[in-house]
N, C-alpha and C positions, 0 to 999 in steps of 0.2 A: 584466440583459438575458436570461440563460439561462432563469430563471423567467416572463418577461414573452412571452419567442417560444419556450414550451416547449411550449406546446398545438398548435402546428403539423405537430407530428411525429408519429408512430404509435408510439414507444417509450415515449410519458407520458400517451396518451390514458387508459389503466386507472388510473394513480398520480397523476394529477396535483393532486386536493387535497391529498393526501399530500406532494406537492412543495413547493407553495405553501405549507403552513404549517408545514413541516419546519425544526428549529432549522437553522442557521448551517450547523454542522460535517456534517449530516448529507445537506444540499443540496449542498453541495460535494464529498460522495461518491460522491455520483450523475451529477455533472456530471463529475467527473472523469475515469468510467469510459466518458464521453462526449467525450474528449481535451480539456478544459476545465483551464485552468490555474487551479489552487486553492493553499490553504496548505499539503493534506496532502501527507504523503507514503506511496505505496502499500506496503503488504505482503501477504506472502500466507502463508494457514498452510500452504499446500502447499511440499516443497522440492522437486519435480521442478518448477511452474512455477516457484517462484525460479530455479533452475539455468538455466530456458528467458529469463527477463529475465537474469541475467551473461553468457551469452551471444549473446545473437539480433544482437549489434550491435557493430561495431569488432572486424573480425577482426582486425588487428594488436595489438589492444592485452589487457591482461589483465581476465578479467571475476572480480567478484566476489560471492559469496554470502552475505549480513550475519543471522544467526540469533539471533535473543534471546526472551528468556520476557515476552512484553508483560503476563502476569495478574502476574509478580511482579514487573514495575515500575510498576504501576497499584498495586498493595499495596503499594510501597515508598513511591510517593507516599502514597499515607493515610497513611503512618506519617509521614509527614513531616510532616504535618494541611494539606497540599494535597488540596482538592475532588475527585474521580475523575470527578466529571461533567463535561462540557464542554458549559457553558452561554454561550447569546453574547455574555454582558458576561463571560466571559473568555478573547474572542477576540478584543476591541477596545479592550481596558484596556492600554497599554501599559508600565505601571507594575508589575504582575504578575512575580512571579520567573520566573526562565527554567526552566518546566517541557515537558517530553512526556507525552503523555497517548496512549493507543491506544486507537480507538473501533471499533466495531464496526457498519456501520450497519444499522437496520431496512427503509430503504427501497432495496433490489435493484434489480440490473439484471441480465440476462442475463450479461454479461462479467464482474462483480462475483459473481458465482454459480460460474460456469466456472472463473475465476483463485482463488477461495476466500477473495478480497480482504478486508480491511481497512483503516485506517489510522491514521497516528501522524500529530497537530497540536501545533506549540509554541503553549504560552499567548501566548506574547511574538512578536508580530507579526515582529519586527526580531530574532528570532535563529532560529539554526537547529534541526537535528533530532537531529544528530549527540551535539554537547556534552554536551546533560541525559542522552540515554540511554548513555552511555559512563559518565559519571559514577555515573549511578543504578546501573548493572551492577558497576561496581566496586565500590561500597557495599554494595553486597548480597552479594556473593561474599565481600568482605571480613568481614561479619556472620556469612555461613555458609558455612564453607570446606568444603570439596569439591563443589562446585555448581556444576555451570553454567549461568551466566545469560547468554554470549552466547560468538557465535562466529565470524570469519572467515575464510572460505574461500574462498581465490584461484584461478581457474581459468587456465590457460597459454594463450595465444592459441592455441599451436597443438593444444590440447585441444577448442577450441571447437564447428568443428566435428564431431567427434568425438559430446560430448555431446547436439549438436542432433541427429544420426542418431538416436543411442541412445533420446531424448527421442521423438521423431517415429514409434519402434517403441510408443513406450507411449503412442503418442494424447496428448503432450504437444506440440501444436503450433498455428500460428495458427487454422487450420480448427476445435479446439476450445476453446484461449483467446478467440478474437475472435467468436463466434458471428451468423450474419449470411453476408452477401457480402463483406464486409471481408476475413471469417475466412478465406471459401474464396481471395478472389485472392492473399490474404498466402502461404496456402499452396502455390497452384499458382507464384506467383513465386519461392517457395523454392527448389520443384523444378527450376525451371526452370536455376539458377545455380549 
């Protein structure tokens, strides 16, 4: 449906054969960053906007920062003689080991640009995201001790806001993650509260 009423908008009119003939994992990149519920799950190479996603949401509660090395668990998979590529019969094979793969995609979006985004997709429809890369990280740190391959960082509810000021000094905020008018109401309603 997102590809079939994609031409309607002025954010795909430049990209849009690019959309249309875009493998699987790389269409649902793009849609994503278009609040489309996909398989992936987002990341970012930046750590001030991760710090800006543990936070921006449930002040009572604890946010968190989840850090790991995606090129050496992309290379740990090869070594495992799992595919690195994510092609779309192995995103609808359900029979496939439960792997994570981190993609990168070619076809951009303004928010995708801004956030520094990426994403992590399970081959396995029916499992999650967490599992393989915990696994994979510990297998690798295990291989080569003193290294680290991942890391998390718990922020204190009552740190939160704290960090979103500190963030909002360094131009990490909705105004330039969300680029657009989204961007600027997200951020004048920040202000506001």
């Amino acid at each position: 449906q997102f590809k079939a009423q994609a031409a309607l908008f002025p954010e795909t009119r430049n990209i849009l054969p690019m959309l249309l003939a875009a493998r699987r994992a790389e269409a649902w990149a793009f849609m994503q960053h278009h609040s489309c519920a996909t398989r992936l799950l987002d990341w970012t190479a930046s750590a001030y906007v991760g710090a800006y996603f543990a936070v921006y949401e449930l002040a009572d509660e604890p946010g968190a920062l989840y850090v790991v090395a995606p090129a050496a668990l992309n290379e740990h998979a090869g070594q495992q003689g799992m595919n690195r590529d994510v092609d779309d019969e192995y995103l609808t094979d359900v029979t496939l080991p439960d792997r994570v793969t981190f993609t990168y995609p070619n076809l951009g979006s303004s928010r995708l640009v801004a956030q520094q985004g990426h994403f992590s997709v399970n081959t396995n429809i029916l499992e999650s995201h967490d599992g393989p890369i915990v696994s994979a990280c510990r297998a690798i740190e295990a291989q080569q001790t003193g290294k680290v391959i991942s890391r998390k960082i718990v922020i204190a509810p009552d740190l939160k806001l704290v960090v979103l000021q500190q963030l909002r000094a360094m131009n990490v905020a909705p105004h330039a993650l969300f680029p657009g008018l989204d961007g600027l109401g997200r951020s004048l309603s920040d202000l506001a509260t």
